[in-house]
C-alpha positions as a printed NumPy array, in Angstrom:
array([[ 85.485, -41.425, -11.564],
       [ 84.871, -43.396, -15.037],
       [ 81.126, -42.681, -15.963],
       [ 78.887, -45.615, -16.474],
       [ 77.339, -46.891, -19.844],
       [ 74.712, -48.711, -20.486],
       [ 74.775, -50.009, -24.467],
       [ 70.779, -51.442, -24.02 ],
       [ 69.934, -47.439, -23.181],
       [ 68.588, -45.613, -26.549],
       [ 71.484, -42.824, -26.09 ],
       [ 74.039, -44.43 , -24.575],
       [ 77.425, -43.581, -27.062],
       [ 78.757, -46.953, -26.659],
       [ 76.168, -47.656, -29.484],
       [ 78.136, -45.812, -31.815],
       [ 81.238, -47.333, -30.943],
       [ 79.938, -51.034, -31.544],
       [ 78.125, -49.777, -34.594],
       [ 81.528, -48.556, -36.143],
       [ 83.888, -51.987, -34.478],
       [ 80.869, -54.369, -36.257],
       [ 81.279, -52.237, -39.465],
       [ 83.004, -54.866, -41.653],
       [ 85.378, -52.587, -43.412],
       [ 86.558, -51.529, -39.934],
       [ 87.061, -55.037, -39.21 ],
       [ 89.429, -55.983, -42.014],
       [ 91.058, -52.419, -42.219],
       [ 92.236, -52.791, -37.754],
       [ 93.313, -56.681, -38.517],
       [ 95.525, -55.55 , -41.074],
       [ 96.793, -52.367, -39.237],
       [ 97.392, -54.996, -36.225],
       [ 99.758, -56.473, -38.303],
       [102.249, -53.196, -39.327],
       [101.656, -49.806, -40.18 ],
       [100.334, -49.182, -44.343],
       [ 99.883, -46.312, -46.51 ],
       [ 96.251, -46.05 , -47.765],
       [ 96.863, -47.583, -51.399],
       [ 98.545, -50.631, -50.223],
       [ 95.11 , -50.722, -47.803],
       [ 92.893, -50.335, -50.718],
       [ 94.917, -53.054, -52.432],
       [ 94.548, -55.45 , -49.561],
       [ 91.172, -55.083, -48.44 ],
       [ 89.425, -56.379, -52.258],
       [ 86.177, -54.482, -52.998],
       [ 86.755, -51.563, -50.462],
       [ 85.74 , -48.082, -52.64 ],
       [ 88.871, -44.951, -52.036],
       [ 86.179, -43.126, -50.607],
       [ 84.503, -45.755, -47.995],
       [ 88.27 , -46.705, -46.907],
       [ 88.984, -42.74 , -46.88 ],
       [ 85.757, -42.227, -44.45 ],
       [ 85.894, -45.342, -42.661],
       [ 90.153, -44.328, -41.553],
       [ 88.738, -40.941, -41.257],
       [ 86.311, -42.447, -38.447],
       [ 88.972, -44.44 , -36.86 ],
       [ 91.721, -42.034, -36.181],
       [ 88.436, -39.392, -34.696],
       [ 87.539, -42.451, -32.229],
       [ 91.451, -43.348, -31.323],
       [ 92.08 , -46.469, -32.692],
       [ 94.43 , -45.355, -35.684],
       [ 96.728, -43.146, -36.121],
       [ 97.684, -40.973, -39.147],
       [101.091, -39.968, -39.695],
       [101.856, -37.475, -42.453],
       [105.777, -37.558, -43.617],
       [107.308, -34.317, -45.589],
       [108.779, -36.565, -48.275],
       [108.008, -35.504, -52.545],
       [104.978, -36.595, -52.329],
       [103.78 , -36.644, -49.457],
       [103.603, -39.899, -47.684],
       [100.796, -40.743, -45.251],
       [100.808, -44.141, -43.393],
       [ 97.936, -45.664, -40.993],
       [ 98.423, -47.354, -37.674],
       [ 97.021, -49.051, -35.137],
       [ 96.463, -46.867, -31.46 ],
       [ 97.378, -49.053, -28.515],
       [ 94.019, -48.908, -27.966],
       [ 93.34 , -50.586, -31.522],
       [ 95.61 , -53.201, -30.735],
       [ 93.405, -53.987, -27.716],
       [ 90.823, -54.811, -30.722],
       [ 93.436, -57.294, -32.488],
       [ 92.359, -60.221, -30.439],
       [ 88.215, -60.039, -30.35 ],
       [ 88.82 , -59.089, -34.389],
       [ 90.83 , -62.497, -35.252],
       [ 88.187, -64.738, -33.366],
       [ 85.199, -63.151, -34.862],
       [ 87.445, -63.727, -38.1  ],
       [ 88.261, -67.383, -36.967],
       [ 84.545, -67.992, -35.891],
       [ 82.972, -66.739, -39.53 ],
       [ 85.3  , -68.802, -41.617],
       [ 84.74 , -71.478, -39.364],
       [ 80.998, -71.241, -39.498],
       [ 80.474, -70.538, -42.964],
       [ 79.345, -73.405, -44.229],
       [ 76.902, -73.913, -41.325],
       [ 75.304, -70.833, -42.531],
       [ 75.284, -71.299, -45.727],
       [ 73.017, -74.505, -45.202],
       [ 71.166, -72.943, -43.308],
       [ 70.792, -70.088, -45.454],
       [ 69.936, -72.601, -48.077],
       [ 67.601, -74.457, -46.167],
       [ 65.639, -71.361, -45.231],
       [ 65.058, -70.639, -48.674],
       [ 64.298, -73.542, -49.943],
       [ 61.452, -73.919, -46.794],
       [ 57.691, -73.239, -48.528],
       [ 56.876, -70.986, -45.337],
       [ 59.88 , -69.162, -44.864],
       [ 58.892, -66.668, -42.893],
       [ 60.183, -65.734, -39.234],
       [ 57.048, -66.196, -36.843],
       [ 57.561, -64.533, -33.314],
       [ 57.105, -67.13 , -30.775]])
């Protein structure tokens, strides 16, 4: 019997899981890996701005929760490639319509961003 979660509960683990899926790194890094299998420079190269040592933690993370896997080949050097799990593929399609929905939206946000800060009394008032 599958054991019941409840994500609104302080301690429920399924916090962790949508803490590391919203991640934004994680988001770019499984929509690539959707795509085809990469070694981790090609990643770095592809995913502009990403440090070697938040992309190294942040595949680290994913292949401990299941969703990539890391495959080590015995060439000179060594070559290591990333892919996603079937159960990161089950990600692919929630990941491109966030993705779809930001660019999308962006502009909406940005006015509103803008219109926020250009408001005298911009500050957030509970109701």
């Amino acid at each position: 019997m599958s054991k019941r979660y409840d994500v609104y509960a302080q301690n429920c683990p399924t916090r962790m899981i949508l803490d590391r899926v919203a991640d934004k790194w994680t988001l770019l890094i499984l929509n690539i890996l959707v795509e085809r299998p990469m070694r981790f420079n090609q990643l770095k190269r592809d995913v502009e701005g990403i440090s070697q040592k938040v992309l190294s933690q942040t595949l680290k993370n994913l292949v401990r929760d299941g969703f990539v896997e890391r495959t080590v080949f015995p060439t000179i050097p060594v070559t290591v490639e990333y892919a996603s799990t079937v159960m990161g593929k089950t990600l692919a399609k929630p990941i491109a319509e966030l993705t779809y929905w930001a660019e999308q939206n962006m502009d909406n946000v940005l006015l509103s961003q803008q219109k926020f800060d250009a408001s005298a009394n911009n500050t957030v008032e509970p109701l």
